[in-house]
Residue frames as qw, qx, qy, qz and C-alpha x, y, z in Angstrom:
[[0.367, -0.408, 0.809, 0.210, 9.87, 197.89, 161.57],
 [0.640, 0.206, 0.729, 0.132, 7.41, 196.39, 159.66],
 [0.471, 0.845, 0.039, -0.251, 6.78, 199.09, 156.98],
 [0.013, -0.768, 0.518, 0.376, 10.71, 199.89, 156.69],
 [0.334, -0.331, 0.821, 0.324, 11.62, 196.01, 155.30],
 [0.532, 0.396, 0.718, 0.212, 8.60, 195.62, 153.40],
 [0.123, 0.921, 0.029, -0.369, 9.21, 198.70, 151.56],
 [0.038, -0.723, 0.624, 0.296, 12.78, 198.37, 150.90],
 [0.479, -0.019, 0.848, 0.226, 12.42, 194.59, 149.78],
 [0.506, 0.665, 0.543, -0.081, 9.45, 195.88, 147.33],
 [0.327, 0.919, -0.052, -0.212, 11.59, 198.73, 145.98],
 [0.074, 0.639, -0.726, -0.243, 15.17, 197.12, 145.15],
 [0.702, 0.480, -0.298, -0.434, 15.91, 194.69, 142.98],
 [0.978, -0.151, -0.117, 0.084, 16.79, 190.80, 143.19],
 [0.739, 0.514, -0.164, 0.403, 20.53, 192.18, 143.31],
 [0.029, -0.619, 0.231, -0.750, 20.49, 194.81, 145.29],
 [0.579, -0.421, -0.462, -0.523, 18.29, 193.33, 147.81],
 [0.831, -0.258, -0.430, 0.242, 20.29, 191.44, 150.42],
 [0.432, 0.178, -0.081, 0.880, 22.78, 194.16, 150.46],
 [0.314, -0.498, -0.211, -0.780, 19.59, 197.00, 150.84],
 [0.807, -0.264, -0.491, -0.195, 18.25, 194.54, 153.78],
 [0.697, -0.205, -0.277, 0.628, 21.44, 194.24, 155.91],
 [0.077, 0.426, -0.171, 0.885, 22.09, 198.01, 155.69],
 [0.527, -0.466, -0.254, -0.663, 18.60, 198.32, 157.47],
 [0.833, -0.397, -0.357, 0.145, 19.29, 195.06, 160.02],
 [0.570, -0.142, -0.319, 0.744, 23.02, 196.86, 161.13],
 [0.040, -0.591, -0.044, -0.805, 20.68, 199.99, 161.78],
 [0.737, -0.639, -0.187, -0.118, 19.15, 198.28, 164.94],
 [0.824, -0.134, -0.208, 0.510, 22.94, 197.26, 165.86],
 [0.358, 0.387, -0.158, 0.835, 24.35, 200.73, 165.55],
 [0.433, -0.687, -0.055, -0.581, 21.17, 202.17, 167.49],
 [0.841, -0.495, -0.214, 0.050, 21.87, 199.15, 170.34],
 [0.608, -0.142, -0.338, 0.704, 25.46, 200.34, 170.79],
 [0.000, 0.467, -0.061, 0.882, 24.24, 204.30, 170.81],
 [0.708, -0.608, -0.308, -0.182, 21.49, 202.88, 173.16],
 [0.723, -0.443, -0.336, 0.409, 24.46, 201.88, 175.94],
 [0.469, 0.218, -0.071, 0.853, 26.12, 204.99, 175.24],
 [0.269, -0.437, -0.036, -0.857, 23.44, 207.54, 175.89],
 [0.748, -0.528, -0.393, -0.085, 22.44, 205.10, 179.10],
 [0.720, -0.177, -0.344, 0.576, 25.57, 205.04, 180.29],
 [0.303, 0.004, -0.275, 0.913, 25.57, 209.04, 180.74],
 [0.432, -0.294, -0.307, -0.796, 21.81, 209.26, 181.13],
 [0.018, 0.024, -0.889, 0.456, 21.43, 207.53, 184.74],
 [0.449, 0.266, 0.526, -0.672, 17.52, 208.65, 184.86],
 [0.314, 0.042, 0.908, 0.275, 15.51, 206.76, 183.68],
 [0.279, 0.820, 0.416, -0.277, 12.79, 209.16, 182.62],
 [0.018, 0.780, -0.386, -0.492, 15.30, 211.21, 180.89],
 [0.106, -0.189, 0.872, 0.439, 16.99, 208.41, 179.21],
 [0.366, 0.442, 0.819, 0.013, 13.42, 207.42, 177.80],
 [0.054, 0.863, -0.010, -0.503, 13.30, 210.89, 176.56],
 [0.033, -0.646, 0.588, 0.485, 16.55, 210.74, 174.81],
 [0.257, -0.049, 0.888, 0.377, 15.69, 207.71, 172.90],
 [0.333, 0.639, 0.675, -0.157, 11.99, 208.75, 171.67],
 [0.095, 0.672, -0.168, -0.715, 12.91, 212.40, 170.80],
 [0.069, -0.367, 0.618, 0.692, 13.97, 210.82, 167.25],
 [0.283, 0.411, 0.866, -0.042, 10.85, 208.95, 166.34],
 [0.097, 0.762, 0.208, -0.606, 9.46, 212.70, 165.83],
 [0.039, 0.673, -0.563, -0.477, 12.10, 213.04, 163.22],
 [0.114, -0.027, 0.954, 0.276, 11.22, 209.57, 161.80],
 [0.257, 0.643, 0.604, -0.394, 7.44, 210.75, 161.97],
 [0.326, 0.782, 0.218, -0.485, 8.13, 213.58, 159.48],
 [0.090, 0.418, -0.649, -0.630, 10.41, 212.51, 157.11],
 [0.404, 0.237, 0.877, -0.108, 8.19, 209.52, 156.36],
 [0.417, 0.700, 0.360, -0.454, 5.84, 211.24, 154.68],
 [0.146, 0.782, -0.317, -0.517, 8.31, 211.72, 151.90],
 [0.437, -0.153, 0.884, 0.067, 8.71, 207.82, 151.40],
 [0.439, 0.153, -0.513, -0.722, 7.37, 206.26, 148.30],
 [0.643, 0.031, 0.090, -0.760, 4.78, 203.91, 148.15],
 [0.390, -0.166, 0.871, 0.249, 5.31, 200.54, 147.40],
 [0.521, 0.382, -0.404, -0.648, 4.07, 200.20, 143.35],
 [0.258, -0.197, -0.936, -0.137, 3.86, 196.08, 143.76],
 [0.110, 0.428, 0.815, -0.375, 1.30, 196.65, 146.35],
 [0.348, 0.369, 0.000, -0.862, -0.43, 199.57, 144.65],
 [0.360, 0.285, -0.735, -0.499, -0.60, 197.86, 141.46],
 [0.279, -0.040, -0.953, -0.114, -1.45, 194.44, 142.27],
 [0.053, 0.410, 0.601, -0.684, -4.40, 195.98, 144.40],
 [0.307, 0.703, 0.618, 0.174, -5.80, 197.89, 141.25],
 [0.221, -0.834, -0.157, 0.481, -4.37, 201.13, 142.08],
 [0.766, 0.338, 0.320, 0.442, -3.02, 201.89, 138.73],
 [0.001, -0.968, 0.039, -0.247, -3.12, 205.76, 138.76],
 [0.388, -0.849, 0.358, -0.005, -1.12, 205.88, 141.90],
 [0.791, -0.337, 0.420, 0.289, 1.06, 203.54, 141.20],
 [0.583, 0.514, 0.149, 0.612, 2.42, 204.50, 137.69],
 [0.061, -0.922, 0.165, -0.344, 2.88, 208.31, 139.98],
 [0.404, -0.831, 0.357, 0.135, 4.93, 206.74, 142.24],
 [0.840, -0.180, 0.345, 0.378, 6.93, 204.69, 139.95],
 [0.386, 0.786, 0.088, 0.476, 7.56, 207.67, 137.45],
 [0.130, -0.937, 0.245, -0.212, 8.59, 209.70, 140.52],
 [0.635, -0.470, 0.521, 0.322, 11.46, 206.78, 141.60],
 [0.817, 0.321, 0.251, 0.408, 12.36, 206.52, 137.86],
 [0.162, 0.934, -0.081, 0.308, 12.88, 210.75, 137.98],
 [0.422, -0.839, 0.340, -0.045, 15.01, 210.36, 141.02],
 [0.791, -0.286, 0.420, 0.342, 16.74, 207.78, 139.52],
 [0.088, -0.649, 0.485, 0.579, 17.65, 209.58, 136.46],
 [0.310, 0.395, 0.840, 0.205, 15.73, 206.56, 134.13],
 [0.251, 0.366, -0.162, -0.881, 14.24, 209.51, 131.57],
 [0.446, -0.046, -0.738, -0.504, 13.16, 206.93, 128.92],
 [0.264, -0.157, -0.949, 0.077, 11.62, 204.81, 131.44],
 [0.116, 0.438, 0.422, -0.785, 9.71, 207.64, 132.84],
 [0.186, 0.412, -0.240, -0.859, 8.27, 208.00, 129.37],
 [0.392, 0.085, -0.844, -0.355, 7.47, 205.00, 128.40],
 [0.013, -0.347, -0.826, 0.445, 5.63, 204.02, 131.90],
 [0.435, -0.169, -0.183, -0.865, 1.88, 204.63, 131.29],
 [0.707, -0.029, 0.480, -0.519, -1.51, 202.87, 132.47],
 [0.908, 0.333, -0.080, -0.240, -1.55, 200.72, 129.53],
 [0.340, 0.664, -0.643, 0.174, 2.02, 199.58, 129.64],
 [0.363, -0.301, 0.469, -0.747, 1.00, 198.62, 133.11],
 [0.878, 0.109, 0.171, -0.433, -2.13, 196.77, 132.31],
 [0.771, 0.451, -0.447, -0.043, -0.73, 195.08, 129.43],
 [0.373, 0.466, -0.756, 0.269, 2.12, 193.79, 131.68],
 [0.212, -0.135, 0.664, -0.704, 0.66, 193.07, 134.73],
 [0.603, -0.050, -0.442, -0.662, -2.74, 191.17, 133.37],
 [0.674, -0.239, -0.693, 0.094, -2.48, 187.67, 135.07],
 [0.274, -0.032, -0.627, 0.729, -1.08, 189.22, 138.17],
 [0.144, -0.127, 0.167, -0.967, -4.12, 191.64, 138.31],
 [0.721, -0.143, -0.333, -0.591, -6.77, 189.66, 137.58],
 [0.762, -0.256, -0.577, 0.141, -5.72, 187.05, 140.42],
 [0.297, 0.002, -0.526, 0.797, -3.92, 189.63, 142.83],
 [0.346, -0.269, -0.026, -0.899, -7.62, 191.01, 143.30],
 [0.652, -0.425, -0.620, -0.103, -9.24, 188.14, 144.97],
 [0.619, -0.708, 0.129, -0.313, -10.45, 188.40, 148.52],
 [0.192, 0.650, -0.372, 0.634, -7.34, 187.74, 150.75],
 [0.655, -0.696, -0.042, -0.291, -7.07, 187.35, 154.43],
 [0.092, -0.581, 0.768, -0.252, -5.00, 186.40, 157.35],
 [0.847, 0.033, 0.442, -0.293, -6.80, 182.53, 156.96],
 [0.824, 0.520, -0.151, -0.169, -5.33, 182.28, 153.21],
 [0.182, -0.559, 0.776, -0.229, -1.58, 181.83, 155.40],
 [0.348, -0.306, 0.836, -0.295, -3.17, 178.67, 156.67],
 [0.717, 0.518, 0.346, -0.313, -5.63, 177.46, 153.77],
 [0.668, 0.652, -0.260, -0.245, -3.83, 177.91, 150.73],
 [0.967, 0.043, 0.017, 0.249, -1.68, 175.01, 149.61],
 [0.761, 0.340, -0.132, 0.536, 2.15, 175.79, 149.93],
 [0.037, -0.611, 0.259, -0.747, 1.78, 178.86, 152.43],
 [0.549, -0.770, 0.051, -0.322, 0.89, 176.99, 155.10],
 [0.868, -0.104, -0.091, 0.477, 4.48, 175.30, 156.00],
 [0.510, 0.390, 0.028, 0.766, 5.81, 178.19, 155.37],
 [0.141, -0.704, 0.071, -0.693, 3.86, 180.21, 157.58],
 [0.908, -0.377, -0.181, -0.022, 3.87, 177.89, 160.36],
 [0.793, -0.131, 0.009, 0.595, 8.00, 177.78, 160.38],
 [0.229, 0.306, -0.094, 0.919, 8.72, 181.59, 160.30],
 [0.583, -0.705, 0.052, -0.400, 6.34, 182.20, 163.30],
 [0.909, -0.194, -0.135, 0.344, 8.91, 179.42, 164.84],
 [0.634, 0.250, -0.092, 0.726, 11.89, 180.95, 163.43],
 [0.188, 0.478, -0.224, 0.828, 10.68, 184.44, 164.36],
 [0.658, -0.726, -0.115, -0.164, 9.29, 183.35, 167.84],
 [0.829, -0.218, -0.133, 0.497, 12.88, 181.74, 168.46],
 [0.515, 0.265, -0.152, 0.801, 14.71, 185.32, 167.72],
 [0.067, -0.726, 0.177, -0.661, 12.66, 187.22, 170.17],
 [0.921, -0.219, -0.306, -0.096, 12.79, 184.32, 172.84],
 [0.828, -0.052, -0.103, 0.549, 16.35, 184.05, 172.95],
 [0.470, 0.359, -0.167, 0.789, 17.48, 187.40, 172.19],
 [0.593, -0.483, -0.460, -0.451, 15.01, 188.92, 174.98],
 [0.849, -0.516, -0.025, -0.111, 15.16, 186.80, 177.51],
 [0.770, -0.205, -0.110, 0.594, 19.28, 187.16, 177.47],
 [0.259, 0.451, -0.006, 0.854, 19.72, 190.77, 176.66],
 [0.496, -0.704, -0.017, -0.508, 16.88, 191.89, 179.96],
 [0.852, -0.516, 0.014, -0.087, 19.13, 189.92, 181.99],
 [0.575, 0.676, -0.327, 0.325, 22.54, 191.01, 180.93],
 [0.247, -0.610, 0.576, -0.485, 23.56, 191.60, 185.03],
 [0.960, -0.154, 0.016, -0.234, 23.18, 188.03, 185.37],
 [0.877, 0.303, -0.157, 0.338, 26.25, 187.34, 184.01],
 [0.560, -0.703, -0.015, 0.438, 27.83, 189.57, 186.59],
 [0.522, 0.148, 0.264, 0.798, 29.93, 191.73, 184.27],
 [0.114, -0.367, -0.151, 0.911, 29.68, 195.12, 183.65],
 [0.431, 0.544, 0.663, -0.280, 25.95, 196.08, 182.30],
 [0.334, 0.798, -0.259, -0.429, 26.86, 199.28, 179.93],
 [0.086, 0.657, -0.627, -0.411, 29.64, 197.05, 178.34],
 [0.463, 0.201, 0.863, -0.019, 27.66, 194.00, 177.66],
 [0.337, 0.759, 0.477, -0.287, 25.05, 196.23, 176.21],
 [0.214, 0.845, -0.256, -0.418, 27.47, 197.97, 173.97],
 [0.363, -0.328, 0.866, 0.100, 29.24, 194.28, 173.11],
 [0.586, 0.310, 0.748, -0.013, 26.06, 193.01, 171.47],
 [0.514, 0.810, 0.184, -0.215, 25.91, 195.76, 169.35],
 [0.052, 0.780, -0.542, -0.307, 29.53, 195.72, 168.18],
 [0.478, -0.159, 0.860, -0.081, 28.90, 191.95, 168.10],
 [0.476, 0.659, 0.349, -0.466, 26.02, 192.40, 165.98],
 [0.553, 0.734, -0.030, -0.394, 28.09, 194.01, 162.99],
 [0.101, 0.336, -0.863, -0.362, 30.89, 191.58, 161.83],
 [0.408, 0.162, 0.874, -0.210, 27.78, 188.98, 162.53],
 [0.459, 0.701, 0.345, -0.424, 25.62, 191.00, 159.76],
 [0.001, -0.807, 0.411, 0.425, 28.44, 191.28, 157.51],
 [0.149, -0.243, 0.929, 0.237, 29.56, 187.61, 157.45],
 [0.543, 0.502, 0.661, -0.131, 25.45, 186.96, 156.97],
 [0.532, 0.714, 0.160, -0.425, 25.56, 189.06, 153.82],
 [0.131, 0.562, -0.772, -0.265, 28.72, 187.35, 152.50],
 [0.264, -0.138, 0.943, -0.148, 27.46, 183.89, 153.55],
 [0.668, 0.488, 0.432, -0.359, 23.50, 184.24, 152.03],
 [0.430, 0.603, -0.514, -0.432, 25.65, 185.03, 148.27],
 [0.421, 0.310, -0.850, -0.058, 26.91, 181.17, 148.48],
 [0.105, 0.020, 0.943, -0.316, 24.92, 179.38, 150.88],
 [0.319, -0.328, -0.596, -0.660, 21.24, 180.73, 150.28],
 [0.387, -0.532, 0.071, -0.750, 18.57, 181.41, 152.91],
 [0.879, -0.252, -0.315, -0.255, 17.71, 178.43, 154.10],
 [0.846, -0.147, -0.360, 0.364, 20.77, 177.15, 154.97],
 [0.088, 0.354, -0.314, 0.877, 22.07, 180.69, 156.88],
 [0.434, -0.529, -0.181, -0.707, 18.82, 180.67, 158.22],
 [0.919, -0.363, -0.150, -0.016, 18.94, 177.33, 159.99],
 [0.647, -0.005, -0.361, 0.672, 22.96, 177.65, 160.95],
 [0.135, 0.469, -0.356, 0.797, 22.54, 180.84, 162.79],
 [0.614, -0.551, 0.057, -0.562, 19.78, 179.95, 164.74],
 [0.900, -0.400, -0.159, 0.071, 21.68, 176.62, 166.20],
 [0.554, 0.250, -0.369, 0.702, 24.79, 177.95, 166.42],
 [0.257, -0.494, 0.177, -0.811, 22.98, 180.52, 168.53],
 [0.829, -0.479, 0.076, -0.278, 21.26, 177.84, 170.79],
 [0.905, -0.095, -0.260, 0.322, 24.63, 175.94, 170.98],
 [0.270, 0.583, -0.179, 0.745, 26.23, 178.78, 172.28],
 [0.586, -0.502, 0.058, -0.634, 23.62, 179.39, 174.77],
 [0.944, -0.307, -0.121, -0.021, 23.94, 175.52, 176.07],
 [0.696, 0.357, -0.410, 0.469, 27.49, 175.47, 175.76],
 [0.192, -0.668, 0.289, -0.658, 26.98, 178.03, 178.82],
 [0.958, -0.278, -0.075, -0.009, 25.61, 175.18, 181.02],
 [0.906, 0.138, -0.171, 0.362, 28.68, 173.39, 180.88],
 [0.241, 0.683, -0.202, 0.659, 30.71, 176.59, 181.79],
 [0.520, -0.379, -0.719, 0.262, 31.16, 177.29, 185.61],
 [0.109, -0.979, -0.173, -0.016, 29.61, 180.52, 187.39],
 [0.467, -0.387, 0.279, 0.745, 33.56, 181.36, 188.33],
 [0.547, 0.002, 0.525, 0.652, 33.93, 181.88, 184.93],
 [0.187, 0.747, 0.356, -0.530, 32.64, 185.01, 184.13],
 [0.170, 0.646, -0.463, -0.582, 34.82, 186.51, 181.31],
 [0.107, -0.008, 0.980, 0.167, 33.58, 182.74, 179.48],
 [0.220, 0.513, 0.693, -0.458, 30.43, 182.89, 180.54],
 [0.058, -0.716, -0.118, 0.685, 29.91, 186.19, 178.81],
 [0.131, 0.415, -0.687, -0.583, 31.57, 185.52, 175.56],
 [0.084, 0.291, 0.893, 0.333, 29.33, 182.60, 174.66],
 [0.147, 0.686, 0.686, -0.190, 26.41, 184.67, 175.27],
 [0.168, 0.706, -0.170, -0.667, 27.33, 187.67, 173.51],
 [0.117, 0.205, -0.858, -0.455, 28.55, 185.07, 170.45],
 [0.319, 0.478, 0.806, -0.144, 24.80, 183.14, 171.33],
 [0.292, 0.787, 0.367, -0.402, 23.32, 186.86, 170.44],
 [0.008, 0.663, -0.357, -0.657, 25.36, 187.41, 167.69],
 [0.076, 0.271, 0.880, 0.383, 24.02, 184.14, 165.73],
 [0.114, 0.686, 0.645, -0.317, 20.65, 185.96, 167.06],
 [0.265, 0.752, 0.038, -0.602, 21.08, 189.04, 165.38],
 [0.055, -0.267, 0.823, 0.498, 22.56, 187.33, 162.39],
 [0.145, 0.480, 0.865, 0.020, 18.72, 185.12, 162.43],
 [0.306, 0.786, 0.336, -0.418, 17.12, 188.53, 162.72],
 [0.190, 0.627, -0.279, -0.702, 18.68, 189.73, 159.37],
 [0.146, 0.105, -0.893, -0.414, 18.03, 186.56, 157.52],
 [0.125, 0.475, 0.858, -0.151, 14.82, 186.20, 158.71],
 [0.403, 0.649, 0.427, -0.484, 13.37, 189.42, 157.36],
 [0.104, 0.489, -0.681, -0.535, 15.18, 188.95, 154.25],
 [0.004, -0.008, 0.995, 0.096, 14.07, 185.39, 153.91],
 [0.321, 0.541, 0.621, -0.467, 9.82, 186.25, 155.31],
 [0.489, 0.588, -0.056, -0.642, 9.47, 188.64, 152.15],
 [0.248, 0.172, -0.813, -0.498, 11.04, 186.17, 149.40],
 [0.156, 0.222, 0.961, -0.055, 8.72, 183.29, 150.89],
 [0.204, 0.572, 0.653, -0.452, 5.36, 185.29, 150.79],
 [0.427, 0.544, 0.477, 0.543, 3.64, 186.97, 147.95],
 [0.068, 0.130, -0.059, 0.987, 3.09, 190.92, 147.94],
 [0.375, -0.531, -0.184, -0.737, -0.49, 190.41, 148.64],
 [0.837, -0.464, -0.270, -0.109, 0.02, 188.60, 151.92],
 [0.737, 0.296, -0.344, 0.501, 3.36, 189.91, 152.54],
 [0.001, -0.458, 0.266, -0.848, 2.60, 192.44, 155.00],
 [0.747, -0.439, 0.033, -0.499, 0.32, 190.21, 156.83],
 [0.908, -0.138, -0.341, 0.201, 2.94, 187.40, 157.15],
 [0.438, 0.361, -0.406, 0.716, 5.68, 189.83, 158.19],
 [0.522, -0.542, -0.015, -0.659, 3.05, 191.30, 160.47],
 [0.908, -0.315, -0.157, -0.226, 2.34, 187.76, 162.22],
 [0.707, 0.262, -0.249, 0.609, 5.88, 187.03, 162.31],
 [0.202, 0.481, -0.360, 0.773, 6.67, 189.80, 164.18],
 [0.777, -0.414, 0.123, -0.458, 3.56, 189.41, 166.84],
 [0.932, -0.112, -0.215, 0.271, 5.65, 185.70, 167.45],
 [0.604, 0.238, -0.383, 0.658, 8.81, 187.64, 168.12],
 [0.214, -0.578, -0.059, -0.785, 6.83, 189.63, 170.42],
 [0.909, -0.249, -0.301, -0.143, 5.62, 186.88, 172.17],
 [0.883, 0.119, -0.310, 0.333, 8.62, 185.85, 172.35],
 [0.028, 0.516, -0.363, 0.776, 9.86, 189.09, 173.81],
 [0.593, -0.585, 0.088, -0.546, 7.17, 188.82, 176.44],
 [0.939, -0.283, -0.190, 0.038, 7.93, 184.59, 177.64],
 [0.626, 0.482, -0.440, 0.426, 11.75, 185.04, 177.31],
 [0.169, -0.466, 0.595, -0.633, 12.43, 186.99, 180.67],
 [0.733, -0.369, 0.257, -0.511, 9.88, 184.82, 182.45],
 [0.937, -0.006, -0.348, -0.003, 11.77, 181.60, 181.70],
 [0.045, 0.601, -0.463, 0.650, 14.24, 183.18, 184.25],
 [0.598, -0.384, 0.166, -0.683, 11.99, 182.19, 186.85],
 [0.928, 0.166, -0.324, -0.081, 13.13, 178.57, 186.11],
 [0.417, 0.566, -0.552, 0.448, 16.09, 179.00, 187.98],
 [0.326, -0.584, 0.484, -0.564, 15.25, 178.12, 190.99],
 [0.958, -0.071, 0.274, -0.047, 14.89, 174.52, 190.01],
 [0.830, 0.075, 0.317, 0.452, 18.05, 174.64, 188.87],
 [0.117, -0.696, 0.164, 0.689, 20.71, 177.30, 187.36],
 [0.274, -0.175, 0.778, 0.537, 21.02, 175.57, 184.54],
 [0.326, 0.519, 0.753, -0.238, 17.37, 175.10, 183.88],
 [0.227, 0.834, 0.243, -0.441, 17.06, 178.50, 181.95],
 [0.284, 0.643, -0.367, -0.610, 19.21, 178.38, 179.53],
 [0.309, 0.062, 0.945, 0.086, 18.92, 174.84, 178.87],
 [0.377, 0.673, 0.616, -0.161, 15.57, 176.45, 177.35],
 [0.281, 0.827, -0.181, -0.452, 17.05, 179.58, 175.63],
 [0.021, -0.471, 0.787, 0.398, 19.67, 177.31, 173.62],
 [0.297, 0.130, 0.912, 0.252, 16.90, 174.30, 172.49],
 [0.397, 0.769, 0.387, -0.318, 14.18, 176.63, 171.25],
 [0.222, 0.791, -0.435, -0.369, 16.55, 178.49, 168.71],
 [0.162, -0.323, 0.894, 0.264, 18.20, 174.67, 167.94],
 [0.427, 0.275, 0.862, 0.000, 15.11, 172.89, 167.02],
 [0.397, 0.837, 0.086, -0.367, 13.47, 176.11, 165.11],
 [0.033, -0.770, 0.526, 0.359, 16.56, 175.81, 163.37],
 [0.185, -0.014, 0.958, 0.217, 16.16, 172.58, 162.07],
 [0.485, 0.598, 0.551, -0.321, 12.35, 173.11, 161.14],
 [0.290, 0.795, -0.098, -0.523, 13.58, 175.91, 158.65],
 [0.089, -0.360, 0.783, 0.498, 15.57, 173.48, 156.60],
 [0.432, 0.444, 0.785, 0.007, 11.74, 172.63, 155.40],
 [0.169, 0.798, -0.011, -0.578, 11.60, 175.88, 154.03],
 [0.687, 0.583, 0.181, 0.393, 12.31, 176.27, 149.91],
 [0.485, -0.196, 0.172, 0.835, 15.56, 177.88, 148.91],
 [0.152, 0.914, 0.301, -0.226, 14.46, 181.67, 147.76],
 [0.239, -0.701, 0.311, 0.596, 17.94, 183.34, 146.63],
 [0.108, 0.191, -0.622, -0.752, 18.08, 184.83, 142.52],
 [0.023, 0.697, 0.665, 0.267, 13.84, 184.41, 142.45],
 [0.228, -0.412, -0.217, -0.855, 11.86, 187.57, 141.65],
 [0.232, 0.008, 0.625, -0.745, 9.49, 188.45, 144.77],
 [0.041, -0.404, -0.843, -0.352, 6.28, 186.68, 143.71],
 [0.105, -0.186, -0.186, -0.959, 3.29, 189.03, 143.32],
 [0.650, -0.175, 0.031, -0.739, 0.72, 186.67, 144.04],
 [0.649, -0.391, 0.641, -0.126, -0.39, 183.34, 145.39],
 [0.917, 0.370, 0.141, -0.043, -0.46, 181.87, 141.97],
 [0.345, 0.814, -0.426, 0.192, 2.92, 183.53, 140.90],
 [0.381, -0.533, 0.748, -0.103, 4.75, 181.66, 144.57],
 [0.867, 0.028, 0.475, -0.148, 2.89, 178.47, 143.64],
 [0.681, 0.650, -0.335, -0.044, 4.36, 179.16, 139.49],
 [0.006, -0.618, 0.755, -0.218, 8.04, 179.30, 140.96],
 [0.284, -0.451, 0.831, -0.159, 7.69, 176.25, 142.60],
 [0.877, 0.320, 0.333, -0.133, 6.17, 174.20, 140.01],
 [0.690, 0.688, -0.203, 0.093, 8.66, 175.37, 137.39],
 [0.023, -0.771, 0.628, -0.107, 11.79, 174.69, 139.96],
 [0.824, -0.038, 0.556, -0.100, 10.58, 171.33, 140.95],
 [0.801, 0.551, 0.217, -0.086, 10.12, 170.69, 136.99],
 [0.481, 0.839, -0.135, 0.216, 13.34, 172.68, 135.36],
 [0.676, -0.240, -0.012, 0.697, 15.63, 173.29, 138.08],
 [0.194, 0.478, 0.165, 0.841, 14.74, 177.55, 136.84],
 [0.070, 0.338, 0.500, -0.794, 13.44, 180.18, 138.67],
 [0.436, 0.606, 0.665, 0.030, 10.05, 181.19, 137.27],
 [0.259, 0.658, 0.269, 0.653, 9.47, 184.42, 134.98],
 [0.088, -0.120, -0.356, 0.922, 10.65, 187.80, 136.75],
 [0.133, -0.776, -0.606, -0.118, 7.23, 189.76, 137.98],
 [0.045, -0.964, -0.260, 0.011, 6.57, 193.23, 137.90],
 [0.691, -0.045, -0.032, 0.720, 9.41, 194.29, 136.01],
 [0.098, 0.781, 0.192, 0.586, 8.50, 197.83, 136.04],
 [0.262, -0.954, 0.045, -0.135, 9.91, 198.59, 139.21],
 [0.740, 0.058, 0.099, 0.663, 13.51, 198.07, 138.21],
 [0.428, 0.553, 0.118, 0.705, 12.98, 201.53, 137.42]]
């Protein structure tokens, strides 16, 4: 998961990008509704763990055919490889001139400041040390603790809601794709920030709104919490859309990294706040619906990211947000050479 988005954000262009992004997020959604399908006539459970691995194999060997990401080569020193792999995406795109004109010196020449600072030493400490990355890294471990928290700790406990388990389980994913849709209409005119922070409280008001609902009320019950996880899967496509703009390319695979490990986390606590119920019915989601509401509100500390260039390094994030403060512009575009 992490390779695939920090790939595709590194290889398409500020335009393309959201659009590239979402395709990728409504791949989890299609898989979750094939998921109930091939449960629902796969009863073992050894089998049915079968049937969903088999393809990994098949994701194991095309891989290999994937390009490289040229910001990270590059901005690493890797100049060789990285002019080979960006000649071979200009051949496949049909870009002749641009394949001709890319050389090492073309390269250098463009890419000077970025190299000579995107080599410093690095780490998973510079998150929490350098000036302007640590808010930012602080509030998307929130944001992406809240989307495995919530979604988690209601989707392993779908028979709670007393309805029928296969068709919940096929609901979120059909739920899922007008919810990914309206997020890639809604990020064009709102911008990250704000999508970011409305899906996650609409998702925890959804969740609470359950409270308030009575157990009778199953076919109620049910619908806010499928609509809870559909702000949830809406957060998960603005959040890995939103982790790569914030972070440069050399630290971009270590914030998405960390980020995920929180939504892990989050995977793990979620079911166990279950266990709450017995002081109370209410008790448990009273916790899935204010984690996802207050994360939501943190993120509106976040800078706005939508029509900037992916910054390369930590000087390049820090440019952008001197010259937006100052101008009200985004900063100069970086590493235009993989437009092609």
């Amino acid at each position: 998961m992490m390779n695939t988005s920090t790939l595709l954000m590194e290889w398409t262009g500020a335009p393309a990008r959201t659009l590239a992004m979402t395709l990728n997020s409504l791949g989890f959604s299609f898989g979750q509704i094939l998921m109930a399908a091939v449960a629902y006539g796969v009863r073992d459970w050894m089998l049915l763990q079968l049937a969903v691995s088999v393809p990994f194999f098949l994701c194991f060997a095309y891989s290999w055919w994937l390009a490289e990401s040229a910001r990270w080569l590059i901005i690493t020193g890797r100049l060789d490889r990285g002019l080979q792999e960006l000649q071979r995406v200009a051949a496949i795109n049909r870009k002749k001139m641009a394949e001709d004109s890319l050389t090492v010196e073309v390269l250098r020449a463009a890419m000077q400041d970025e190299l000579s600072v995107g080599q410093a030493s690095v780490s998973l400490g510079t998150l929490l040390r350098a000036p302007g990355l640590r808010l930012r890294t602080c509030i998307c471990i929130l944001c992406w603790f809240a989307f495995g928290f919530t979604f988690y700790g209601l989707a392993l406990d779908l028979q709670a809601l007393g309805s029928n388990l296969f068709l919940l389980q096929l609901f979120i994913g059909v739920v899922d794709v007008p919810a990914k849709i309206g997020t890639l209409l809604l990020q064009r005119c709102l911008g990250r920030r704000a999508l970011q922070a409305s899906s996650l409280v609409l998702a925890g008001l959804c969740i609470l709104a359950n409270t308030l609902v009575p157990q009778e009320m199953r076919a109620m019950r049910s619908a806010l919490a499928i609509l809870g996880l559909g702000g949830v899967g809406a957060t998960f496509t603005c959040i890995t859309i939103y982790t790569g703009e914030l972070f440069p390319t050399v630290l971009r695979m270590t914030a998405v990294g960390l980020g995920q490990m929180a939504a892990r986390t989050g995977a793990i606590l979620g079911p166990l706040v279950r266990l709450l119920g017995v002081h109370g019915p209410s008790l448990p989601l009273l916790v899935y619906g204010t984690v996802p509401v207050l994360s939501g509100l943190a993120a509106l500390l976040l800078p706005e990211t939508q029509g900037l260039p992916l910054p390369d390094t930590i000087q390049d994030m820090q440019n952008q947000m001197v010259k937006k403060v100052a101008h009200g512009t985004p900063g100069r575009p970086v590493l235009k050479a993989t437009r092609f």
